[in-house]
C-alpha positions as a Markdown table, in Angstrom:
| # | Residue | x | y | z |
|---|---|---|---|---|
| 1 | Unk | -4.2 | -59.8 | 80.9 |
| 2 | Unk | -2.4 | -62.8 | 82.8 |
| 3 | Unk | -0.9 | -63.5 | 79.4 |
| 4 | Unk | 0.5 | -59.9 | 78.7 |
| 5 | Unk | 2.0 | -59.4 | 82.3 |
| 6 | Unk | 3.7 | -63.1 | 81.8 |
| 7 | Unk | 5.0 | -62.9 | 78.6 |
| 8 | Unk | 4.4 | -59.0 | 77.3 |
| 9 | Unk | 6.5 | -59.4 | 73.7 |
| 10 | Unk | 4.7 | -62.3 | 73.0 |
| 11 | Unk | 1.2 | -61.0 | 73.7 |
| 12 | Unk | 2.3 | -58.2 | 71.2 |
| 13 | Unk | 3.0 | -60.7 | 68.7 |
| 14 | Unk | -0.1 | -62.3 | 68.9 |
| 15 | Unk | -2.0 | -58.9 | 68.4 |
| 16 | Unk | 0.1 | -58.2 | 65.5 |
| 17 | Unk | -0.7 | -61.2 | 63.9 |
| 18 | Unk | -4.4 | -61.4 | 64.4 |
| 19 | Unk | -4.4 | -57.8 | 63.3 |
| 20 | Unk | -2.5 | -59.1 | 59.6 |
| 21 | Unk | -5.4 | -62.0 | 59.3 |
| 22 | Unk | -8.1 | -59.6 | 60.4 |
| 23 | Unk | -6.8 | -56.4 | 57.4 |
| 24 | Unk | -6.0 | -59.6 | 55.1 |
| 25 | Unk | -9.5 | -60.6 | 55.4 |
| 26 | Unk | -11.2 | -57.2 | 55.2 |
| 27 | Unk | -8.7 | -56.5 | 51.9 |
| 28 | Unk | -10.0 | -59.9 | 50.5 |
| 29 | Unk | -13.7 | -59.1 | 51.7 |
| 30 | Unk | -13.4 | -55.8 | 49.4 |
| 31 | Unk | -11.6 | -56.7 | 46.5 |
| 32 | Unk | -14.6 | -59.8 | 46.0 |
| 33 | Unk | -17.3 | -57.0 | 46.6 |
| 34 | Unk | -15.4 | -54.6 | 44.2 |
| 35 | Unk | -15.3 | -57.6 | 41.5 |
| 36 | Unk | -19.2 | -58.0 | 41.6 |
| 37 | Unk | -19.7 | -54.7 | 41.1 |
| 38 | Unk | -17.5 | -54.6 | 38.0 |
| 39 | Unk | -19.2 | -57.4 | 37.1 |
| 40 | Unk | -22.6 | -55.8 | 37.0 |
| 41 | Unk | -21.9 | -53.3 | 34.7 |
| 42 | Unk | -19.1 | -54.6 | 32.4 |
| 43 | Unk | -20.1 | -57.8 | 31.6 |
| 44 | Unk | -20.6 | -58.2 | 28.1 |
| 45 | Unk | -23.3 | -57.3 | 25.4 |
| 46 | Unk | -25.4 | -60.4 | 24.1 |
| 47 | Unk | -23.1 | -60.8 | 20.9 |
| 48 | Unk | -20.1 | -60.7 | 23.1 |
| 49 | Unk | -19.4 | -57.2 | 22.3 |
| 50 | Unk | -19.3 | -54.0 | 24.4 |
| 51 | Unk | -21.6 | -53.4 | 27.8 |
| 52 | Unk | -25.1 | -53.4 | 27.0 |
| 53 | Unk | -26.2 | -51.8 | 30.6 |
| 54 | Unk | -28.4 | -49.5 | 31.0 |
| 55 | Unk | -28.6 | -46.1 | 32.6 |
| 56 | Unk | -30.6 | -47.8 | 35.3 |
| 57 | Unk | -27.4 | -50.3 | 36.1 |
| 58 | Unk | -25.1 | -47.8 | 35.8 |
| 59 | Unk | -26.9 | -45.4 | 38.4 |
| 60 | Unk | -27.2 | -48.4 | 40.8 |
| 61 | Unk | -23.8 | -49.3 | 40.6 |
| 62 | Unk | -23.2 | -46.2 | 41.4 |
| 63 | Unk | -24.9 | -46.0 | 44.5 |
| 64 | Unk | -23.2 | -49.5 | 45.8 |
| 65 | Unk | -19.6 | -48.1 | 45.1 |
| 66 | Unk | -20.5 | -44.4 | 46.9 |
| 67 | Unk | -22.3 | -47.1 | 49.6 |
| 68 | Unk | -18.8 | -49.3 | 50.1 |
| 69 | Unk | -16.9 | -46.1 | 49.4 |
| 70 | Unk | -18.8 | -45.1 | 52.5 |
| 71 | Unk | -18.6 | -47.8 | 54.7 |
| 72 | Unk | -14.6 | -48.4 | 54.2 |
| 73 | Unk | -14.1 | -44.4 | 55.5 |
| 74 | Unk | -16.2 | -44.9 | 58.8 |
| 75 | Unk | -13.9 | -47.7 | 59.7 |
């Protein structure tokens, strides 16, 4: 608080730039989960040809997007 009444601009600053590194972080946090699971049911067939998942991935990658979809609107 010493730091605010001393130098109140700066103090700002600072809040505004740890809030940047903190929504940078969380953005990169999400976009790696999002990538996995892509990942999990688009990688390729065992010839190298389409998706071979299953309805059993497809329901469970489901439930992890709903699940992140979720978590990101209680923030």
């Amino acid at each position: 608080m010493a730091g605010f009444v001393d130098t109140p601009r700066a103090s700002v600053e600072e809040a505004d730039r740890v809030l940047e590194e903190i929504t940078a972080r969380l953005t990169d946090a999400v976009s790696h989960r999002r990538r996995t699971l892509r990942a999990s049911w688009q990688e390729a067939g065992p010839d190298g040809g389409a998706p071979s998942t299953d309805t059993e991935q497809l329901r469970l990658a489901l439930r992890d997007y709903r699940e992140l979809a979720d978590r990101l609107m209680r923030l």
